[in-house]
Backbone as XML, in Angstrom:
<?xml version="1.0"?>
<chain id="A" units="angstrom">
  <residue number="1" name="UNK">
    <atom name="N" x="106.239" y="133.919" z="91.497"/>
    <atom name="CA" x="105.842" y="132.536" z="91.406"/>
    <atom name="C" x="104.350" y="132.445" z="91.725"/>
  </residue>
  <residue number="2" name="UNK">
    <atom name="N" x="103.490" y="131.827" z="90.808"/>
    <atom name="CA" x="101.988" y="131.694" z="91.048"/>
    <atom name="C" x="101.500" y="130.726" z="92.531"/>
  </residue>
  <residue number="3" name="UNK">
    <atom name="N" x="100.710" y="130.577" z="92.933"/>
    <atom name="CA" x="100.176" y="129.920" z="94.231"/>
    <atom name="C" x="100.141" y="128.137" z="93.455"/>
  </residue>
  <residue number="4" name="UNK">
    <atom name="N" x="100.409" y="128.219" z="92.009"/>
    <atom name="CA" x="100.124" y="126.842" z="91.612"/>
    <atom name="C" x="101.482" y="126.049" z="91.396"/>
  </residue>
  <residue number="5" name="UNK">
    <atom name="N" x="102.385" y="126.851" z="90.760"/>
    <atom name="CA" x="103.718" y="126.629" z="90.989"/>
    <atom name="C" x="104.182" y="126.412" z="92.137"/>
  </residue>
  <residue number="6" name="UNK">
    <atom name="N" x="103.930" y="127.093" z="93.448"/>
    <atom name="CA" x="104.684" y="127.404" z="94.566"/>
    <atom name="C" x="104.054" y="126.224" z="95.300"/>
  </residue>
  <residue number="7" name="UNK">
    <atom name="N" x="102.667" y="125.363" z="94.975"/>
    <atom name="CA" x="101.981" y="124.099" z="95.734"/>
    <atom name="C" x="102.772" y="122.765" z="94.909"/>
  </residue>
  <residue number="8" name="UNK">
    <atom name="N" x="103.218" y="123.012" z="93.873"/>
    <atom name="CA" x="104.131" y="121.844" z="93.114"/>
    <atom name="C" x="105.298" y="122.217" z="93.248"/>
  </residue>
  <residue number="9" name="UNK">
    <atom name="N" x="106.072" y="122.992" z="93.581"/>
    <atom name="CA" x="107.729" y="122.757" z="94.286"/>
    <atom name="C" x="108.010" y="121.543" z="94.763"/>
  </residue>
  <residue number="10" name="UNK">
    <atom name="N" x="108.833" y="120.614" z="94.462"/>
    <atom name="CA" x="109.224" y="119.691" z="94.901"/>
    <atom name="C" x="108.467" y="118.034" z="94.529"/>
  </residue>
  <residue number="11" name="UNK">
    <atom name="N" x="107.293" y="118.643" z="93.487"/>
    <atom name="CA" x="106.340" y="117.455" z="93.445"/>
    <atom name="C" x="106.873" y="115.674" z="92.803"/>
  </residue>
  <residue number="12" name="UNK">
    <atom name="N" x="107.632" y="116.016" z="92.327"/>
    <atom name="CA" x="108.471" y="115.355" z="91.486"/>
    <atom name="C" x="109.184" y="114.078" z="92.387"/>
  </residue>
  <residue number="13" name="UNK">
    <atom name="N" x="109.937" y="114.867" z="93.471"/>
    <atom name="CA" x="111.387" y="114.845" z="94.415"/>
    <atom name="C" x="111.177" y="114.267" z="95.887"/>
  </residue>
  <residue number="14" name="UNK">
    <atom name="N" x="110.015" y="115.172" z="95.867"/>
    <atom name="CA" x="109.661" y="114.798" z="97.914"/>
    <atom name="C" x="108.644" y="114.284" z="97.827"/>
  </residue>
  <residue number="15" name="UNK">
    <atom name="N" x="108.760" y="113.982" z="99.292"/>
    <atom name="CA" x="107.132" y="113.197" z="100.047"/>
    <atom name="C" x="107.357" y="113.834" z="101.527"/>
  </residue>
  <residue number="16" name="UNK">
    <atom name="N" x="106.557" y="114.428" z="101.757"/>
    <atom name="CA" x="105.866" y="114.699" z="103.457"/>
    <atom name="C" x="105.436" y="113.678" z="104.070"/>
  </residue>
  <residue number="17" name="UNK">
    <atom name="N" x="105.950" y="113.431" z="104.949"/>
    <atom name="CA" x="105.511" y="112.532" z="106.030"/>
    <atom name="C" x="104.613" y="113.466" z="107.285"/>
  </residue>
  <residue number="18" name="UNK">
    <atom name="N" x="103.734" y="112.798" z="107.822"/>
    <atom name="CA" x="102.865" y="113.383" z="108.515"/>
    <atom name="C" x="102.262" y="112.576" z="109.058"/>
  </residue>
  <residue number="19" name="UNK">
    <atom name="N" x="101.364" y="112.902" z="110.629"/>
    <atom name="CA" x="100.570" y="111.735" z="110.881"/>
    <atom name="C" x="99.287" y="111.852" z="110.661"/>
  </residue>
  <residue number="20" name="UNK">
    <atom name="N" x="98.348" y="110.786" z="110.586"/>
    <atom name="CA" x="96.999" y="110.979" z="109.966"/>
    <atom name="C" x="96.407" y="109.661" z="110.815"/>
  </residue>
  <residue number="21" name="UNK">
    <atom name="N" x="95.065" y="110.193" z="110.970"/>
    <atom name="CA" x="94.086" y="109.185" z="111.528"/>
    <atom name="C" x="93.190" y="108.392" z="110.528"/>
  </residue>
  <residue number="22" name="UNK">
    <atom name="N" x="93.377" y="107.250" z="110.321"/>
    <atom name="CA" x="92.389" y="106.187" z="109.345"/>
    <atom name="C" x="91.222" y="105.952" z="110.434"/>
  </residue>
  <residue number="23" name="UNK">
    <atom name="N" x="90.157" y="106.272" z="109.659"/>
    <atom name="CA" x="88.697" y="105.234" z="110.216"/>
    <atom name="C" x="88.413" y="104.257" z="109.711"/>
  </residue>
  <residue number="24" name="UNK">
    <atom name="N" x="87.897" y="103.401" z="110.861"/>
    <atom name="CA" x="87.374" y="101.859" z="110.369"/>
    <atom name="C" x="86.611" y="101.177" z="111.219"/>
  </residue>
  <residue number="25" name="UNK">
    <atom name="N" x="85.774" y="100.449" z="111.060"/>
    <atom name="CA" x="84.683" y="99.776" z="111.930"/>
    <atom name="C" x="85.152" y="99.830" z="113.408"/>
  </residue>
  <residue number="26" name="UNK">
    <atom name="N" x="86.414" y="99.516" z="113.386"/>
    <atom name="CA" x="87.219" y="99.301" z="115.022"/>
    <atom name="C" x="87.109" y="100.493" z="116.131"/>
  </residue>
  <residue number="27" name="UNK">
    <atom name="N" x="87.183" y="101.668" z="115.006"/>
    <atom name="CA" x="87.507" y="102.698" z="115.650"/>
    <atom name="C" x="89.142" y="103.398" z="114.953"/>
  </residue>
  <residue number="28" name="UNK">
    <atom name="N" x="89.171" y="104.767" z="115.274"/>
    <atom name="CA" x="89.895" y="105.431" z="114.654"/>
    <atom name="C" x="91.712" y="104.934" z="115.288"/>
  </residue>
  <residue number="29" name="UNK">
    <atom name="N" x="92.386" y="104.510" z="114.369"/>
    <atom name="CA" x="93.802" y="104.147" z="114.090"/>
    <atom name="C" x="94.933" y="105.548" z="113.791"/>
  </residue>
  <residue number="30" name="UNK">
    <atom name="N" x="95.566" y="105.681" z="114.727"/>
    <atom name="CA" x="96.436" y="106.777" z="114.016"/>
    <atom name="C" x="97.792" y="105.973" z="113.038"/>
  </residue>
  <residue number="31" name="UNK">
    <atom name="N" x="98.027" y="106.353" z="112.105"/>
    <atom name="CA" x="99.060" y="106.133" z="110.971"/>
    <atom name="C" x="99.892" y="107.353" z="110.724"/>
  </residue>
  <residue number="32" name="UNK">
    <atom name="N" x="100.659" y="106.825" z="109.551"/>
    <atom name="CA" x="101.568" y="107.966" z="109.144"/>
    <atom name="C" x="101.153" y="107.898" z="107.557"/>
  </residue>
  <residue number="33" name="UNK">
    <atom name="N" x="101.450" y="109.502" z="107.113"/>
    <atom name="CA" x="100.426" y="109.332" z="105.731"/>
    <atom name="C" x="101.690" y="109.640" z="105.139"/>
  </residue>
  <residue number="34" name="UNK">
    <atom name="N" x="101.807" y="109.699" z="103.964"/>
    <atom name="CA" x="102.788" y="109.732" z="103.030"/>
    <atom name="C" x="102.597" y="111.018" z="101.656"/>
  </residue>
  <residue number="35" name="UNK">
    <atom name="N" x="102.812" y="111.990" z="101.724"/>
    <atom name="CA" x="102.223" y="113.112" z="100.294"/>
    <atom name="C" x="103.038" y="113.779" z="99.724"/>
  </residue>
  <residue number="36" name="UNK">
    <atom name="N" x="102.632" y="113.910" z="98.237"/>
    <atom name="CA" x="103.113" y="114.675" z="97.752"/>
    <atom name="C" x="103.498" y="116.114" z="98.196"/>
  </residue>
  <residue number="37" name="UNK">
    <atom name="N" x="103.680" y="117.122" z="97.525"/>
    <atom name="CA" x="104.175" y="118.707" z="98.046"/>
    <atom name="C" x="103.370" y="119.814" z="97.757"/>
  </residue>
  <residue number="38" name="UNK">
    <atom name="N" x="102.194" y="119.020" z="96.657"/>
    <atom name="CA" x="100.943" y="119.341" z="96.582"/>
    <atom name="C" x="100.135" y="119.139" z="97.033"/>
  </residue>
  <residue number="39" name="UNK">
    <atom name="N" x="100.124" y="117.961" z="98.042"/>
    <atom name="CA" x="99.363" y="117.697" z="99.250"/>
    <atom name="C" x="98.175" y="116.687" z="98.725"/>
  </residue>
  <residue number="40" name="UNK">
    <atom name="N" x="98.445" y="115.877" z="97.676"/>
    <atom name="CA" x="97.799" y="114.621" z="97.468"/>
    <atom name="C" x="98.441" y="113.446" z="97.945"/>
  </residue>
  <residue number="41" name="UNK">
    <atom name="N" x="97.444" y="113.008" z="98.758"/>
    <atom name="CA" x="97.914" y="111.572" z="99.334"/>
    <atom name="C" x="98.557" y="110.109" z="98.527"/>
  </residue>
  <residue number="42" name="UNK">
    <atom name="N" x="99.845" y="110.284" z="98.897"/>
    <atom name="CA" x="99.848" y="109.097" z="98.067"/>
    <atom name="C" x="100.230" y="107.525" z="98.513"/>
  </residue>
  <residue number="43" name="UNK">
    <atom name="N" x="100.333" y="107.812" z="99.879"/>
    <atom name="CA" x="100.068" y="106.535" z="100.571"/>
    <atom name="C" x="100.061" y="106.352" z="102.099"/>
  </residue>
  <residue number="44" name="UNK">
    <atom name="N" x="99.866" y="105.645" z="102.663"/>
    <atom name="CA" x="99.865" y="105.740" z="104.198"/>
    <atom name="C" x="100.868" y="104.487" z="105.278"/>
  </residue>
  <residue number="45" name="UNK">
    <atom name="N" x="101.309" y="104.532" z="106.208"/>
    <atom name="CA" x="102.083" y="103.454" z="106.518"/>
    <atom name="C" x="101.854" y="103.359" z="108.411"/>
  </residue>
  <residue number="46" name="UNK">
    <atom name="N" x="101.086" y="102.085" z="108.537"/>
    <atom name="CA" x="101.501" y="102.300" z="110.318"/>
    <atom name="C" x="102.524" y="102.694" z="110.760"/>
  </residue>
  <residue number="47" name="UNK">
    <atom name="N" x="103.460" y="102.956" z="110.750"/>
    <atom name="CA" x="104.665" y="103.701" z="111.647"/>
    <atom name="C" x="105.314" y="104.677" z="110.602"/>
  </residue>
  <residue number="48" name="UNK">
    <atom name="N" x="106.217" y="105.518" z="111.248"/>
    <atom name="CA" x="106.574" y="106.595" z="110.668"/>
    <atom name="C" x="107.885" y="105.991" z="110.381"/>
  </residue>
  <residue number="49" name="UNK">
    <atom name="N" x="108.775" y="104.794" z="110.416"/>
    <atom name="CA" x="110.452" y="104.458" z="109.756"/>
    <atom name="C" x="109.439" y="104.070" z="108.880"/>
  </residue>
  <residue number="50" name="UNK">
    <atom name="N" x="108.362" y="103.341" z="108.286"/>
    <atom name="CA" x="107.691" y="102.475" z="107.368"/>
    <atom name="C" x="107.370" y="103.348" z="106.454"/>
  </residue>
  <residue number="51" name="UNK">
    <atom name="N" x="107.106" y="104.582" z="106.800"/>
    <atom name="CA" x="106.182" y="105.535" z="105.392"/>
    <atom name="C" x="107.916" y="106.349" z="104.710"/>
  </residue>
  <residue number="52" name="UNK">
    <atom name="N" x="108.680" y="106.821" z="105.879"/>
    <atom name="CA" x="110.307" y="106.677" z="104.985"/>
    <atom name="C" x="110.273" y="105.829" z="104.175"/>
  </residue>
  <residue number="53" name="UNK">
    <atom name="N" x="110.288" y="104.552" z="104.788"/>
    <atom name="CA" x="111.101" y="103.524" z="103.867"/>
    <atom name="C" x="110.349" y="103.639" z="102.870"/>
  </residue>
  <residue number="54" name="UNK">
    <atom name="N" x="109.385" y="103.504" z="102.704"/>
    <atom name="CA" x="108.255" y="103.342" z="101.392"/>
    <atom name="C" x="108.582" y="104.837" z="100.231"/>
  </residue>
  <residue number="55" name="UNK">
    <atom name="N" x="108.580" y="105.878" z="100.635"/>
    <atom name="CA" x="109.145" y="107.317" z="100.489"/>
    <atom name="C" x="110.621" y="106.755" z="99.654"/>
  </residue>
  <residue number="56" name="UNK">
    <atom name="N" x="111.598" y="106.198" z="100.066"/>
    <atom name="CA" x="112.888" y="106.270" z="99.483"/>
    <atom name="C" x="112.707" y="105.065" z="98.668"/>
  </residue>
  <residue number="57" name="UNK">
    <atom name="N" x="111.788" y="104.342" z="98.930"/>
    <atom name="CA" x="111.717" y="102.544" z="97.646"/>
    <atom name="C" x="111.406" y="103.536" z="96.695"/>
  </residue>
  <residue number="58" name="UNK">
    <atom name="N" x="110.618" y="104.222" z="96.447"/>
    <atom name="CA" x="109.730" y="104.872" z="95.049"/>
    <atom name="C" x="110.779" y="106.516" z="94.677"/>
  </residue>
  <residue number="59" name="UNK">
    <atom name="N" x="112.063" y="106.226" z="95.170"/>
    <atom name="CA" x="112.440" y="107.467" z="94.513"/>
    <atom name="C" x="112.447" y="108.461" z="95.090"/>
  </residue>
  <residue number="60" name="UNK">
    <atom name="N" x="111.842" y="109.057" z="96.266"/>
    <atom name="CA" x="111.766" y="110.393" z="96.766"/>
    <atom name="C" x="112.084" y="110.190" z="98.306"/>
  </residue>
  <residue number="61" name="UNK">
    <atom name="N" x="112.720" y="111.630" z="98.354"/>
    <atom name="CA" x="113.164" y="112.410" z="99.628"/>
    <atom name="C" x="111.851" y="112.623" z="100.542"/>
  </residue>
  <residue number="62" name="UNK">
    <atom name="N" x="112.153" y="111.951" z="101.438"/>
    <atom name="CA" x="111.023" y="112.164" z="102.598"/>
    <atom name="C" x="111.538" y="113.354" z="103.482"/>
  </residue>
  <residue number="63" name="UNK">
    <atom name="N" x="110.671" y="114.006" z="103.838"/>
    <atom name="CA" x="110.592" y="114.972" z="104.929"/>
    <atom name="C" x="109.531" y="115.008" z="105.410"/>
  </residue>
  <residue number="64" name="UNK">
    <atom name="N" x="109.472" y="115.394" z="106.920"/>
    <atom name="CA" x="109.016" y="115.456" z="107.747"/>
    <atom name="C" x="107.941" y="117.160" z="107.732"/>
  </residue>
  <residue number="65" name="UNK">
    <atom name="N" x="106.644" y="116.470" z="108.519"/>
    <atom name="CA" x="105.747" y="117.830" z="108.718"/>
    <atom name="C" x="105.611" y="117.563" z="110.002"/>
  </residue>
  <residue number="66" name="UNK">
    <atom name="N" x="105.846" y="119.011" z="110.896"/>
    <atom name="CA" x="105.347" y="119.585" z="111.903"/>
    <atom name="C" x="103.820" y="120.297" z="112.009"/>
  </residue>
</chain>
């Protein structure tokens, strides 16, 4: 399996949940980011039940990153 295949496994199907820090005038906000399995962002959610829920509205299996 190529390194390009093996970064799109699942691209289709899942979303990684993960946490991520947004910047903004205020000062840095931690969130929960939402990505593909290729590791493009495809959305972000203040809490981590919120970036699930958003994850299963659009079709895909959320899992979790350590």
């Amino acid at each position: 399996m190529s390194a390009e295949m093996f970064a799109n496994l699942g691209t289709p199907d899942m979303a990684y949940i993960r946490p991520i820090i947004i910047a903004s005038e205020g000062g840095d906000a931690e969130a929960w980011g939402v990505f593909s399995a290729n590791g493009q962002q495809l959305g972000w959610a203040p809490a981590r039940d919120l970036a699930f829920a958003a994850a299963m509205q659009n079709e895909l299996v959320p899992v979790s990153v350590h």
